[in-house]
CHARMM-style PDB file with segment names, atoms N, HN, CA, C and O in Angstrom:
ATOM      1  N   UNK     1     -15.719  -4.806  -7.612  1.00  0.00      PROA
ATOM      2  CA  UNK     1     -15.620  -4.621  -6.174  1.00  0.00      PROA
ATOM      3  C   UNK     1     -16.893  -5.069  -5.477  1.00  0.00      PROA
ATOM      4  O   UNK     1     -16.968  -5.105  -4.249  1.00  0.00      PROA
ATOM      5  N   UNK     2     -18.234  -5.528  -6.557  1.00  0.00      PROA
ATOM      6  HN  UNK     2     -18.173  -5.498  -7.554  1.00  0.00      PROA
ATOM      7  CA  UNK     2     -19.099  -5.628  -5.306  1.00  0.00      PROA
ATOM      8  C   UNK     2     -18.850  -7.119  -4.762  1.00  0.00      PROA
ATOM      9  O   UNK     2     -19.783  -7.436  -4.024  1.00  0.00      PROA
ATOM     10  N   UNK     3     -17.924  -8.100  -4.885  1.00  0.00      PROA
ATOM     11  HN  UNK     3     -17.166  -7.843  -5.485  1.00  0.00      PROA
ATOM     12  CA  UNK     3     -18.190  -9.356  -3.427  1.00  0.00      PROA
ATOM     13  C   UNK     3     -16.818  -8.636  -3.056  1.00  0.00      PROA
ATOM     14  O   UNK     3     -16.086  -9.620  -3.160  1.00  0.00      PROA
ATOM     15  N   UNK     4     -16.030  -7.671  -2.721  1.00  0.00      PROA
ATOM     16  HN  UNK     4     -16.625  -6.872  -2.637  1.00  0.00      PROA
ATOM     17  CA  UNK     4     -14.881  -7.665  -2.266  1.00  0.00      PROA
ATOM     18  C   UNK     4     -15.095  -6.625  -0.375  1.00  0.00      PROA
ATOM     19  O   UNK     4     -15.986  -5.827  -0.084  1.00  0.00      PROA
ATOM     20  N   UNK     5     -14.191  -6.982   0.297  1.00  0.00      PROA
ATOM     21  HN  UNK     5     -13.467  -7.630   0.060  1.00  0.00      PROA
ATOM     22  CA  UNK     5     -14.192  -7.142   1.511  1.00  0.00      PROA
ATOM     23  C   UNK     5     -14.334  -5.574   1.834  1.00  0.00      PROA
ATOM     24  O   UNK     5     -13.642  -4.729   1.267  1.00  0.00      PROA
ATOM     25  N   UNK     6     -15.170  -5.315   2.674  1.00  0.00      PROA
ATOM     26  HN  UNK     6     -15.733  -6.001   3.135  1.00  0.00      PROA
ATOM     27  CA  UNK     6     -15.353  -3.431   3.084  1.00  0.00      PROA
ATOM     28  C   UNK     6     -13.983  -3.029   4.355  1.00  0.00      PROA
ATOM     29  O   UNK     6     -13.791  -3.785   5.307  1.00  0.00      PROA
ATOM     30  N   UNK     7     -13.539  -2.348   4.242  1.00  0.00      PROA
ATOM     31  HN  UNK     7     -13.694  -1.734   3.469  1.00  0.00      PROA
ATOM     32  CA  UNK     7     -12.629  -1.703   5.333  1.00  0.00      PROA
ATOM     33  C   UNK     7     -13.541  -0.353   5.994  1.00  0.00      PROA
ATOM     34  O   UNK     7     -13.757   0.684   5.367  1.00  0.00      PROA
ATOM     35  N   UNK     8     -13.950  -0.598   7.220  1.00  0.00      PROA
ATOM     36  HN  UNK     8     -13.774  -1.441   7.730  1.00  0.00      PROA
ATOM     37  CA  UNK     8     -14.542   1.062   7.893  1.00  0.00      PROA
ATOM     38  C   UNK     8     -13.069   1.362   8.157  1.00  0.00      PROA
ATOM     39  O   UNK     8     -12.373   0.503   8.700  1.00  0.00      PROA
ATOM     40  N   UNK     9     -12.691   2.246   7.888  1.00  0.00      PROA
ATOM     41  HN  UNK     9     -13.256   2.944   7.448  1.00  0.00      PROA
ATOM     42  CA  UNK     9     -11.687   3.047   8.153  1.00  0.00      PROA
ATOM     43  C   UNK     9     -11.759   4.039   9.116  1.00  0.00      PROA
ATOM     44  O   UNK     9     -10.794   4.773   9.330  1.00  0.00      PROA
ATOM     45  N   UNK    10     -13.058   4.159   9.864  1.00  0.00      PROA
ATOM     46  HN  UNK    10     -13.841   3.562   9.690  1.00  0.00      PROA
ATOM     47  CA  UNK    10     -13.440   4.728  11.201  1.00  0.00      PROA
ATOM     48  C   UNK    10     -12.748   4.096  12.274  1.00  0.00      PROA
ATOM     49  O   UNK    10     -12.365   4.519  13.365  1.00  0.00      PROA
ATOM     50  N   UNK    11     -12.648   2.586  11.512  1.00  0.00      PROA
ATOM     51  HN  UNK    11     -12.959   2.242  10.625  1.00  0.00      PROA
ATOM     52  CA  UNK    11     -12.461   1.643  12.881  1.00  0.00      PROA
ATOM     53  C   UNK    11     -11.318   1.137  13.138  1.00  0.00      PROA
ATOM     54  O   UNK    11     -10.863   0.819  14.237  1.00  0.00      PROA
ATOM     55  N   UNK    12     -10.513   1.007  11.390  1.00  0.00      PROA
ATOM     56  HN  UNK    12     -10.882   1.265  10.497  1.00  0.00      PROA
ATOM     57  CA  UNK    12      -9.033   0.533  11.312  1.00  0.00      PROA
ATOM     58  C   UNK    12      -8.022   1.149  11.844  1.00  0.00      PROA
ATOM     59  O   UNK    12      -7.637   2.196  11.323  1.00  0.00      PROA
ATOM     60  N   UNK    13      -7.405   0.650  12.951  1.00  0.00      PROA
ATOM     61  HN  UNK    13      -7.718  -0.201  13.374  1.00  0.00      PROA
ATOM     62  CA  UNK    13      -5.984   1.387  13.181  1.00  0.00      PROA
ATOM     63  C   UNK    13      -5.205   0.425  12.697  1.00  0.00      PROA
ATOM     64  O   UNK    13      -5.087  -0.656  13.275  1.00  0.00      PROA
ATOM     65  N   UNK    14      -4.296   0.862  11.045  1.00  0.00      PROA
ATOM     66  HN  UNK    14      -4.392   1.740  10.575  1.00  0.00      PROA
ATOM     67  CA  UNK    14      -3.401   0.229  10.743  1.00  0.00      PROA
ATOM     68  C   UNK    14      -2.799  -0.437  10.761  1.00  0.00      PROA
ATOM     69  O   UNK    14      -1.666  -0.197  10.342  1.00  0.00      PROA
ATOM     70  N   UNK    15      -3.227  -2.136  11.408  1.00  0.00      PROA
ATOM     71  HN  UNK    15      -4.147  -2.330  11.748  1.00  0.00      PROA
ATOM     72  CA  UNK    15      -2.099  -2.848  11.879  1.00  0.00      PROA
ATOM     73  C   UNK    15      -1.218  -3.702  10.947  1.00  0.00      PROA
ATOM     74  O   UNK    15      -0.192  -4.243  11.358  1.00  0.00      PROA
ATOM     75  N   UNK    16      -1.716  -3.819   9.497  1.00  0.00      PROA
ATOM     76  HN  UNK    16      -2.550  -3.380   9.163  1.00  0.00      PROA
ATOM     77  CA  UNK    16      -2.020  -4.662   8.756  1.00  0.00      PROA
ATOM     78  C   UNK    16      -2.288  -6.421   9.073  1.00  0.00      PROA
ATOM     79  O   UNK    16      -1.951  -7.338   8.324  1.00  0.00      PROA
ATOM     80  N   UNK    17      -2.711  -6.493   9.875  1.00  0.00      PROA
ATOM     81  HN  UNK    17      -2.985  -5.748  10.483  1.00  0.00      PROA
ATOM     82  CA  UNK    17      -3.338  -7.600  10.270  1.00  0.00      PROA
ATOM     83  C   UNK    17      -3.522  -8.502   8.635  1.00  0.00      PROA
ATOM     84  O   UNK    17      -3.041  -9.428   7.981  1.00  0.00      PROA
ATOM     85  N   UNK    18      -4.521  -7.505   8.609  1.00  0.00      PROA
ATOM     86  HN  UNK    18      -4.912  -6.753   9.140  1.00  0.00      PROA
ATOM     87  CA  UNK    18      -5.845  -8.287   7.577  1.00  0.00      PROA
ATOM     88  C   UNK    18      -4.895  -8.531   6.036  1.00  0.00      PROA
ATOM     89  O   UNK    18      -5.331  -9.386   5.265  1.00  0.00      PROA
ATOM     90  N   UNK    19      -3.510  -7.694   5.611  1.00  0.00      PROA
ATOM     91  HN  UNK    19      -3.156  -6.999   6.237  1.00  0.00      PROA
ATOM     92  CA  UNK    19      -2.974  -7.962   4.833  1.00  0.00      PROA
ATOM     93  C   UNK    19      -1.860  -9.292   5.087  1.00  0.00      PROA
ATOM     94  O   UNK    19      -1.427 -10.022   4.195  1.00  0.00      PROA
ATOM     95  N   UNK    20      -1.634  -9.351   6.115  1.00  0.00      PROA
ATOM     96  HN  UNK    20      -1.986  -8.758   6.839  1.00  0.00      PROA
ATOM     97  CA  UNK    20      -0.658 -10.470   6.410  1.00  0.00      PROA
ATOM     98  C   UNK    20      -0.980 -11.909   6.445  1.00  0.00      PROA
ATOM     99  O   UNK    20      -0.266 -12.888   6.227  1.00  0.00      PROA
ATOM    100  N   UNK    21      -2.753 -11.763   6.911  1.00  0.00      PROA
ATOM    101  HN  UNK    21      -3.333 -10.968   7.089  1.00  0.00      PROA
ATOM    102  CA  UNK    21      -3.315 -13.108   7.106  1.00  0.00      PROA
ATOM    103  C   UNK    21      -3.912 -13.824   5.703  1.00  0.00      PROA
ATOM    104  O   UNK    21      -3.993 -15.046   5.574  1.00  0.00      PROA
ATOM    105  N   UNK    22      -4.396 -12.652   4.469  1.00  0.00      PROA
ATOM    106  HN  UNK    22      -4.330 -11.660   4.574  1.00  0.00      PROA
ATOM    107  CA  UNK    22      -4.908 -13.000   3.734  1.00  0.00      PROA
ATOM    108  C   UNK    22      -4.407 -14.008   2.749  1.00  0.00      PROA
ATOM    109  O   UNK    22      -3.466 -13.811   1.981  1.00  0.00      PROA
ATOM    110  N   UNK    23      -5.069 -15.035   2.829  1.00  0.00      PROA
ATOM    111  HN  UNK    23      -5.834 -15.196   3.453  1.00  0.00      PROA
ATOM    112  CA  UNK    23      -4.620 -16.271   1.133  1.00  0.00      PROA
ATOM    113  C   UNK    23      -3.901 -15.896   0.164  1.00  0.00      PROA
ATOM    114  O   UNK    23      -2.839 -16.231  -0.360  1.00  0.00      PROA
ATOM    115  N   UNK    24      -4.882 -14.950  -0.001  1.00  0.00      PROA
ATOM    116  HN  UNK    24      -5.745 -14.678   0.426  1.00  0.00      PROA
ATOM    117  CA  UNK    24      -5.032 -14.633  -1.631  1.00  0.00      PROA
ATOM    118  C   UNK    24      -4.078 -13.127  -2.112  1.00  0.00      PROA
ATOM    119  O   UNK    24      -3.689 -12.793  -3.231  1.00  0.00      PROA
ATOM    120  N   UNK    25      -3.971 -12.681  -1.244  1.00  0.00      PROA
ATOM    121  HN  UNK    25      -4.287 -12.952  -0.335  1.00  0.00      PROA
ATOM    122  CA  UNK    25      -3.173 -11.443  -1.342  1.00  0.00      PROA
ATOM    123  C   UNK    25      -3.966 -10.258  -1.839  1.00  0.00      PROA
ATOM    124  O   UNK    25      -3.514  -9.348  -2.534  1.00  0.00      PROA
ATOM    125  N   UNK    26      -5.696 -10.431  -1.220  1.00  0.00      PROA
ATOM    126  HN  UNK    26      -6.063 -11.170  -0.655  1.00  0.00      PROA
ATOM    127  CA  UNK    26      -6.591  -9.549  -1.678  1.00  0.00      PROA
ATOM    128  C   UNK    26      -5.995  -7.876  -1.011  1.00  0.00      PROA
ATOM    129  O   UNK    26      -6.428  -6.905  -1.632  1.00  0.00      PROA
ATOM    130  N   UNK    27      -5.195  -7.628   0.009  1.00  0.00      PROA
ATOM    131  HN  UNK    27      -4.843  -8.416   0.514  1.00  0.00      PROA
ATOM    132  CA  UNK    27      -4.935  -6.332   0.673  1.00  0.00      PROA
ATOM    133  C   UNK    27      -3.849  -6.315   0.416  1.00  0.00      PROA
ATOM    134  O   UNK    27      -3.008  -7.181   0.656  1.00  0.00      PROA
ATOM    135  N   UNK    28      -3.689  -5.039  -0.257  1.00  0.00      PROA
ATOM    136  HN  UNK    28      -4.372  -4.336  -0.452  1.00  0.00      PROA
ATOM    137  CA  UNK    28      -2.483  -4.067  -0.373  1.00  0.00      PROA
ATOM    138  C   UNK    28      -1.831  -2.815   0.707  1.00  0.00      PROA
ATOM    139  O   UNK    28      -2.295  -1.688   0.874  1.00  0.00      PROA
ATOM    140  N   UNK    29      -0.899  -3.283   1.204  1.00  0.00      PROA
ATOM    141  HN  UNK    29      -0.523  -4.199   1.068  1.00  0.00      PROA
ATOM    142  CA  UNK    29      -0.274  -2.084   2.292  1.00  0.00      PROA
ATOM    143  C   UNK    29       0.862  -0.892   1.503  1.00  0.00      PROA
ATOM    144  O   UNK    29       2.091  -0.963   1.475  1.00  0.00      PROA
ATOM    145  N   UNK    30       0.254  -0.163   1.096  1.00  0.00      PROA
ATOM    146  HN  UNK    30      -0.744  -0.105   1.118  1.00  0.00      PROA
ATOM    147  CA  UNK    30       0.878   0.904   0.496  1.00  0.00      PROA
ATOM    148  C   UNK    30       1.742   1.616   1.361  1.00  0.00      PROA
ATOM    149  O   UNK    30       2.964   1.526   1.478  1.00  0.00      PROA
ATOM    150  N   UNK    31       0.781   2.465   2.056  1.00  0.00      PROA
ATOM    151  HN  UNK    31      -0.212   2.538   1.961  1.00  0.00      PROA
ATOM    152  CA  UNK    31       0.741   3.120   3.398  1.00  0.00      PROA
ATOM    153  C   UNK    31       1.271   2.699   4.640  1.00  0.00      PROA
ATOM    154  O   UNK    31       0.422   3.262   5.331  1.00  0.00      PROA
ATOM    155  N   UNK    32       1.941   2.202   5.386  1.00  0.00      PROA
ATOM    156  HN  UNK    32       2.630   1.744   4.825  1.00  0.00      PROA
ATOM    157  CA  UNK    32       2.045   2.121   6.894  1.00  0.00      PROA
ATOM    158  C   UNK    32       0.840   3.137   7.641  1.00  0.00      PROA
ATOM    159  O   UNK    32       0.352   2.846   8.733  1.00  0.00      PROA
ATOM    160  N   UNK    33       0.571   3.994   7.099  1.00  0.00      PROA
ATOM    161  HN  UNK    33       0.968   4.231   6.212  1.00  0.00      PROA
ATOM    162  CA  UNK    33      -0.021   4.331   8.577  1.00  0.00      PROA
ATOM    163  C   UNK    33      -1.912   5.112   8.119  1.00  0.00      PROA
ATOM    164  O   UNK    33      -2.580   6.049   8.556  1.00  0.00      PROA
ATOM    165  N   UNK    34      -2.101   4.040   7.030  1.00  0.00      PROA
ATOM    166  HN  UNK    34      -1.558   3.279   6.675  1.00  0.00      PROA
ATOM    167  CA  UNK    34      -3.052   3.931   6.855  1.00  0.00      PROA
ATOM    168  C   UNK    34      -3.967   2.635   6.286  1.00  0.00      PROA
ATOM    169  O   UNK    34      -3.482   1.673   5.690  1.00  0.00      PROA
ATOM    170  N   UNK    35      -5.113   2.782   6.537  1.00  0.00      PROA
ATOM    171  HN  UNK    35      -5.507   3.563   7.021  1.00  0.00      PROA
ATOM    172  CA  UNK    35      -5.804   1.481   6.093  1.00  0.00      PROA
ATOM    173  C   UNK    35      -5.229   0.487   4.961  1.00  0.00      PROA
ATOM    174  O   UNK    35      -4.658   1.004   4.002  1.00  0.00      PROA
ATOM    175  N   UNK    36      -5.301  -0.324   4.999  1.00  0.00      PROA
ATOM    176  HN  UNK    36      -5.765  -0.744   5.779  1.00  0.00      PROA
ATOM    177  CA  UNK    36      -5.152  -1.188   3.613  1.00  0.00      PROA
ATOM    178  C   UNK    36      -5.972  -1.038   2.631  1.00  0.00      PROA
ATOM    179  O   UNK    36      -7.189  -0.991   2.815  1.00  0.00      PROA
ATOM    180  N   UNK    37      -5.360  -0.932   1.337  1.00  0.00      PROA
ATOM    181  HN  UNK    37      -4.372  -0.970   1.188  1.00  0.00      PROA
ATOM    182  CA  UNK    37      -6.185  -1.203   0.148  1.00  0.00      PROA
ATOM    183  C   UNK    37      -6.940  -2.415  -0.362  1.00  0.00      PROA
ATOM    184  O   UNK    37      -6.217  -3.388  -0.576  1.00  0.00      PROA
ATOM    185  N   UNK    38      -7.937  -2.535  -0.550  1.00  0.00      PROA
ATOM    186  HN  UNK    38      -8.524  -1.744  -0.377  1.00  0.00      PROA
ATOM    187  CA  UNK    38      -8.156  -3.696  -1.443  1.00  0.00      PROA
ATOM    188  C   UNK    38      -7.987  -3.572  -2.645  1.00  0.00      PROA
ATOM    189  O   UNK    38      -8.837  -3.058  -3.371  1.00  0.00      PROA
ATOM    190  N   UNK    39      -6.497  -4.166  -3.197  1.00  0.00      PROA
ATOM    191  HN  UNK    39      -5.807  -4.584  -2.606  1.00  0.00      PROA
ATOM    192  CA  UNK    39      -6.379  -4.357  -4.640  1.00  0.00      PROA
ATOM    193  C   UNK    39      -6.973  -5.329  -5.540  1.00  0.00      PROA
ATOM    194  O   UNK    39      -7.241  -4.900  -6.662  1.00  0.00      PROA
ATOM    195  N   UNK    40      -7.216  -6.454  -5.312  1.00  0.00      PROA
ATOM    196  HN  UNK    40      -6.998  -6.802  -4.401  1.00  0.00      PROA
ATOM    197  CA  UNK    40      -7.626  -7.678  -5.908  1.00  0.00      PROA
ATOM    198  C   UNK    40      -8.755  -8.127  -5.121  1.00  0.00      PROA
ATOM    199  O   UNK    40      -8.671  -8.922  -4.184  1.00  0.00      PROA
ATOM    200  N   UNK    41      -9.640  -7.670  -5.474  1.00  0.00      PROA
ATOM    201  HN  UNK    41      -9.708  -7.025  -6.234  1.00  0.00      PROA
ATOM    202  CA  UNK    41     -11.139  -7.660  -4.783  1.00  0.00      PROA
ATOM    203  C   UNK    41     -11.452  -9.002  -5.709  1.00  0.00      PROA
ATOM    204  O   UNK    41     -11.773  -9.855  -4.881  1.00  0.00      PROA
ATOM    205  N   UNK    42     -11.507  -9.546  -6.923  1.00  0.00      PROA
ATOM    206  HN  UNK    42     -11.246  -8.853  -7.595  1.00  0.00      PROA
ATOM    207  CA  UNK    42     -12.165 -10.773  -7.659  1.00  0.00      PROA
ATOM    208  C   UNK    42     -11.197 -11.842  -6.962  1.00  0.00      PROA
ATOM    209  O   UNK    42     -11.521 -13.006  -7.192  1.00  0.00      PROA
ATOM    210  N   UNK    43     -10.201 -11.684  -6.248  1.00  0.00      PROA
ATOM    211  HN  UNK    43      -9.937 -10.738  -6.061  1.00  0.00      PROA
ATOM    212  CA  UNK    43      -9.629 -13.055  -6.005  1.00  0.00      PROA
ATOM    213  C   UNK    43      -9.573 -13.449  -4.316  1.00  0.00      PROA
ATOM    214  O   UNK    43      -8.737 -14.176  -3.779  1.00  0.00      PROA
ATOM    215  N   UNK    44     -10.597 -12.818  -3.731  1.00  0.00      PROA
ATOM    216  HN  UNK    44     -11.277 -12.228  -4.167  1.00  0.00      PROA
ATOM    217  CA  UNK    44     -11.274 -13.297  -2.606  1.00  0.00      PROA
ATOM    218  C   UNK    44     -11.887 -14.146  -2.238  1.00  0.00      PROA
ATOM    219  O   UNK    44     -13.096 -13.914  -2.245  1.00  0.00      PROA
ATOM    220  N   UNK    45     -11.501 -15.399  -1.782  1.00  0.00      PROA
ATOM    221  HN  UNK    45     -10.519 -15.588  -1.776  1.00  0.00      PROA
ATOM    222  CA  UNK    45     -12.057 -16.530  -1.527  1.00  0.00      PROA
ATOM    223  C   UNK    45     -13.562 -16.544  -0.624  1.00  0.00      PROA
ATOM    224  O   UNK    45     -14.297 -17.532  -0.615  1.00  0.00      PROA
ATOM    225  N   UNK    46     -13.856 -15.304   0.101  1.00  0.00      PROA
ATOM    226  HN  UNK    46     -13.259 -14.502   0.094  1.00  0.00      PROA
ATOM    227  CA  UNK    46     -14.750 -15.377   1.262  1.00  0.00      PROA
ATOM    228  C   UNK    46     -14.117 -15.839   2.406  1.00  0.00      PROA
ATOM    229  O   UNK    46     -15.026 -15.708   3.225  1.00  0.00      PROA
ATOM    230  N   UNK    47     -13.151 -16.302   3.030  1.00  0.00      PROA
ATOM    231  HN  UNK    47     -12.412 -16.409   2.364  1.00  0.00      PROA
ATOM    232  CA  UNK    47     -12.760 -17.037   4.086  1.00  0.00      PROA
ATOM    233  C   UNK    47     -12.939 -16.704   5.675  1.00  0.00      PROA
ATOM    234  O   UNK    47     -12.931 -17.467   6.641  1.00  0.00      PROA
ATOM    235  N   UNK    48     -13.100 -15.323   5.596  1.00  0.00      PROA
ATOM    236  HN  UNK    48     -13.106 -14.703   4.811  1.00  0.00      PROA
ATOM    237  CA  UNK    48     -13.359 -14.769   6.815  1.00  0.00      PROA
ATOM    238  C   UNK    48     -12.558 -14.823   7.476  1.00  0.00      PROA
ATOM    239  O   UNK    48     -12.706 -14.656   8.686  1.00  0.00      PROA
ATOM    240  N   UNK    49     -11.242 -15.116   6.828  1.00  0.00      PROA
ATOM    241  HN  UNK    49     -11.122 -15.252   5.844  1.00  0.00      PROA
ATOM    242  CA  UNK    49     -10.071 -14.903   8.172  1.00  0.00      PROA
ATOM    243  C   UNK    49      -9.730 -13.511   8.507  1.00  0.00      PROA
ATOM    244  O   UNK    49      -9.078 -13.481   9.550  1.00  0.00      PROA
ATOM    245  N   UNK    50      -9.925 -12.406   8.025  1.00  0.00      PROA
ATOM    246  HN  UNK    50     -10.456 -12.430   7.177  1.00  0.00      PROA
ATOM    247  CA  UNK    50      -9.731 -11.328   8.117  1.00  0.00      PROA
ATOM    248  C   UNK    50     -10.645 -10.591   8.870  1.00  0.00      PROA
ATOM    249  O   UNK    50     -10.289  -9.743   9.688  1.00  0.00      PROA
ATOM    250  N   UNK    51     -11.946 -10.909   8.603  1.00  0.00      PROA
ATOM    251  HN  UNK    51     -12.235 -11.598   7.938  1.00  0.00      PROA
ATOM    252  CA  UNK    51     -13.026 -10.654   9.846  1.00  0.00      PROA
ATOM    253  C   UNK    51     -13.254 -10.741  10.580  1.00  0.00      PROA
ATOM    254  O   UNK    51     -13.968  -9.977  11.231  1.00  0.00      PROA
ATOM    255  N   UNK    52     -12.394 -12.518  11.160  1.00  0.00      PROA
ATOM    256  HN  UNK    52     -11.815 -13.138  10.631  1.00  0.00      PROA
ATOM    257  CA  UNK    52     -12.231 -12.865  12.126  1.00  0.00      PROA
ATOM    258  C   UNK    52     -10.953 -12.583  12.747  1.00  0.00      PROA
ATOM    259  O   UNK    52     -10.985 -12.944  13.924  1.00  0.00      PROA
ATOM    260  N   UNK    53     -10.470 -12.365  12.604  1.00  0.00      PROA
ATOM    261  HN  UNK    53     -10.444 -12.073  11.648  1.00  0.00      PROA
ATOM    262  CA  UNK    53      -8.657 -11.940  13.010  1.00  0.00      PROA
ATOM    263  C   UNK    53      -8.771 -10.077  13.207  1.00  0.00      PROA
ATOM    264  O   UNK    53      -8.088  -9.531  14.072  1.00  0.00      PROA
ATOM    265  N   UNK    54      -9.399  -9.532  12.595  1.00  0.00      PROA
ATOM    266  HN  UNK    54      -9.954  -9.976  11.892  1.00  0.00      PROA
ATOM    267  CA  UNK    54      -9.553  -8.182  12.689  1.00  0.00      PROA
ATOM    268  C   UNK    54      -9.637  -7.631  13.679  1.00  0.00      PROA
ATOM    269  O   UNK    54     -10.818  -7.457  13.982  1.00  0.00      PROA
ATOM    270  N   UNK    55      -8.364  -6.917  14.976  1.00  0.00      PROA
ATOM    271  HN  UNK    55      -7.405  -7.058  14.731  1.00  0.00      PROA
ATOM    272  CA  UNK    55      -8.756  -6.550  16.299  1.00  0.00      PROA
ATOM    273  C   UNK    55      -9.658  -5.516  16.256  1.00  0.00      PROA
ATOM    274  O   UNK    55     -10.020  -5.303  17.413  1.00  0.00      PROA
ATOM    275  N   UNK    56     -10.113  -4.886  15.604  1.00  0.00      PROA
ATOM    276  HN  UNK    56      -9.818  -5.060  14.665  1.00  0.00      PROA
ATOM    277  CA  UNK    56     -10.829  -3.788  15.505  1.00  0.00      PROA
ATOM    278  C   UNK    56     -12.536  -3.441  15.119  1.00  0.00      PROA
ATOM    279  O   UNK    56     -13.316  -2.509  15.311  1.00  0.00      PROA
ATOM    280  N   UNK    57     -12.576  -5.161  14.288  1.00  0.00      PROA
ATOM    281  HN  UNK    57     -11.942  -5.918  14.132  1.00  0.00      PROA
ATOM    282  CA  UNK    57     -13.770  -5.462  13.801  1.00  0.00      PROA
ATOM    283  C   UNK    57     -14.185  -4.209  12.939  1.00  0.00      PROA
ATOM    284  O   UNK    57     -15.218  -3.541  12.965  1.00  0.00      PROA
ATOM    285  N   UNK    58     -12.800  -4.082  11.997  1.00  0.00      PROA
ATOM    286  HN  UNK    58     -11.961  -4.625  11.976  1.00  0.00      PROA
ATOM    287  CA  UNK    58     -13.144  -2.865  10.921  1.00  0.00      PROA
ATOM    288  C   UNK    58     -13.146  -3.265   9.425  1.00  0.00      PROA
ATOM    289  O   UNK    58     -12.899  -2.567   8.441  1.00  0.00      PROA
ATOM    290  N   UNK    59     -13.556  -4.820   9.527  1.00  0.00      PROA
ATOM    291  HN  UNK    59     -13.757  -5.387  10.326  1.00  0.00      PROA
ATOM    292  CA  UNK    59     -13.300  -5.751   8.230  1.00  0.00      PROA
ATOM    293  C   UNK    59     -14.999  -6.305   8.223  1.00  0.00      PROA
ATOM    294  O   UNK    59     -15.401  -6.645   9.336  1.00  0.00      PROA
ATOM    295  N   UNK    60     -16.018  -6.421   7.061  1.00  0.00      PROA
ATOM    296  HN  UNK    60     -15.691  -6.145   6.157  1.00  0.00      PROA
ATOM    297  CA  UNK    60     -17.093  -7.069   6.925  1.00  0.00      PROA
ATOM    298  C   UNK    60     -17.075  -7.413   5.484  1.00  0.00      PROA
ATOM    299  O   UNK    60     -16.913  -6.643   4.537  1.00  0.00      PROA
ATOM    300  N   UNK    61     -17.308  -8.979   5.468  1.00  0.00      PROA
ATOM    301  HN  UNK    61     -17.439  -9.605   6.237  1.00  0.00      PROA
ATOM    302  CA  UNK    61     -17.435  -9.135   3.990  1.00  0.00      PROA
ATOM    303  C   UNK    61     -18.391  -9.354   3.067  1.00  0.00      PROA
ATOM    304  O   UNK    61     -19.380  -9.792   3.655  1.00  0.00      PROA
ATOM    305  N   UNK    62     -18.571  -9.268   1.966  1.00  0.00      PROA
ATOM    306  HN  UNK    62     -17.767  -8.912   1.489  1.00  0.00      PROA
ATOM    307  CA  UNK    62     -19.926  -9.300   1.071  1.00  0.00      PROA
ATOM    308  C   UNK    62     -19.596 -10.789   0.792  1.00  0.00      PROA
ATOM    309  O   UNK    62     -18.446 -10.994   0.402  1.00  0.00      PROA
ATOM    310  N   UNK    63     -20.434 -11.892   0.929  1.00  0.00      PROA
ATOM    311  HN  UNK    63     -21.368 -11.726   1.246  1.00  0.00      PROA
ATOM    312  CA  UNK    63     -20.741 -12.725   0.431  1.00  0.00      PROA
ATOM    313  C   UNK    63     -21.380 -13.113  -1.032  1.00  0.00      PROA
ATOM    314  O   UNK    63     -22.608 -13.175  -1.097  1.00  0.00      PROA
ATOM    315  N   UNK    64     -20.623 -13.370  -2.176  1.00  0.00      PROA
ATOM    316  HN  UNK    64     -19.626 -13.320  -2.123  1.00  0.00      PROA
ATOM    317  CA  UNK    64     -21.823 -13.441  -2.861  1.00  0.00      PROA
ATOM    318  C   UNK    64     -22.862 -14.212  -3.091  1.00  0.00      PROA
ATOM    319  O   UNK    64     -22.549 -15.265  -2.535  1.00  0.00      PROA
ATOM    320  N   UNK    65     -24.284 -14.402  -3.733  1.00  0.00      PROA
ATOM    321  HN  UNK    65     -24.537 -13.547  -4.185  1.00  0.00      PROA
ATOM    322  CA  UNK    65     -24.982 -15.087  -3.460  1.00  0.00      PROA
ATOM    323  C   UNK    65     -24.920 -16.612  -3.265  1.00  0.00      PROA
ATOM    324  O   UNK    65     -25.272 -17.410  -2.396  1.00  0.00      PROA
ATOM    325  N   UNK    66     -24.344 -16.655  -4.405  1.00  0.00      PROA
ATOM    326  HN  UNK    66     -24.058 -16.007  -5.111  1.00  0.00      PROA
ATOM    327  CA  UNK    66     -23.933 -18.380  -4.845  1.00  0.00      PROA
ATOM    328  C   UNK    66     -23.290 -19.353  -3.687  1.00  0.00      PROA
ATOM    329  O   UNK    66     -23.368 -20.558  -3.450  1.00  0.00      PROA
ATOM    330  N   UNK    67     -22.714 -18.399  -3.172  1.00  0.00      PROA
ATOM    331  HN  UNK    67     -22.651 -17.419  -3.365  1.00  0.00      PROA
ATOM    332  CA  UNK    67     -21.958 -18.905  -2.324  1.00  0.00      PROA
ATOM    333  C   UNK    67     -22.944 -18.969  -0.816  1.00  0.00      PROA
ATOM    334  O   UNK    67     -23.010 -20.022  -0.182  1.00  0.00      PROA
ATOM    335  N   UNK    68     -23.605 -17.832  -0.404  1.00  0.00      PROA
ATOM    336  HN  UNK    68     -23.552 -16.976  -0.919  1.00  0.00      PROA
ATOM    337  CA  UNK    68     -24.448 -17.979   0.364  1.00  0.00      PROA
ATOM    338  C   UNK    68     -25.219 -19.128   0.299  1.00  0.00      PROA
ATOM    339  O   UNK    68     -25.447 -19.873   1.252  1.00  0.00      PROA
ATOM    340  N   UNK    69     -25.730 -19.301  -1.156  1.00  0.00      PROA
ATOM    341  HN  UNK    69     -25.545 -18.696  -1.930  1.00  0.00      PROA
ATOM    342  CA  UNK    69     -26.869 -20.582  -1.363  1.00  0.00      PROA
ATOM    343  C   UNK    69     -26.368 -21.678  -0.618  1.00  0.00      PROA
ATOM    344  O   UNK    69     -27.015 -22.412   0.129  1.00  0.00      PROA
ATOM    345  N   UNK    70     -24.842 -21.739  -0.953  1.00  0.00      PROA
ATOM    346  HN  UNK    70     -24.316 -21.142  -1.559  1.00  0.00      PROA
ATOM    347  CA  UNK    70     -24.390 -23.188  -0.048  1.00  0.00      PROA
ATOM    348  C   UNK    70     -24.318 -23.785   1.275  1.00  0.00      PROA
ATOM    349  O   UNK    70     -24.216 -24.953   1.648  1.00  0.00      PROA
ATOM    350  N   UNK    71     -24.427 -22.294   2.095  1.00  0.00      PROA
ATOM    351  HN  UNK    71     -24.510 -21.345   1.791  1.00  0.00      PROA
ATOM    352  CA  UNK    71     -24.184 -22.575   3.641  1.00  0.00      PROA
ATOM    353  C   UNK    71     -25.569 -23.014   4.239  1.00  0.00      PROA
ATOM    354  OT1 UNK    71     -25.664 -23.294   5.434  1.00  0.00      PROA
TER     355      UNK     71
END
């Protein structure tokens, strides 16, 4: 779990947004009327569509380094 995507759950009101937009199928919606899970935290591309699409700005992602090095 450490490069996988943080949910504040202070901030999430359930929309599943962030599960619908994702590639990779890193968020799991168990729940309706609670946050999403991150099930598949290693198959996170980084893409930031979820951070960016997030009405709530209750999505921040860990970059890992390697990948930082590149930008």
């Amino acid at each position: 779990m450490k490069n996988a995507p943080i949910i504040d759950t202070q901030k999430c009101k359930p929309c599943g947004l962030c599960a619908q937009i994702c590639p990779t199928d890193v968020f799991s919606r168990g729940n309706p009327k609670a946050a999403p899970e991150i099930r598949y935290p290693e198959e996170c591309w980084h893409c930031n569509s979820c951070v960016l699409d997030c009405p709530q700005s209750a999505i921040t992602l860990r970059i890992p380094l390697p990948a930082m090095m590149l930008q």
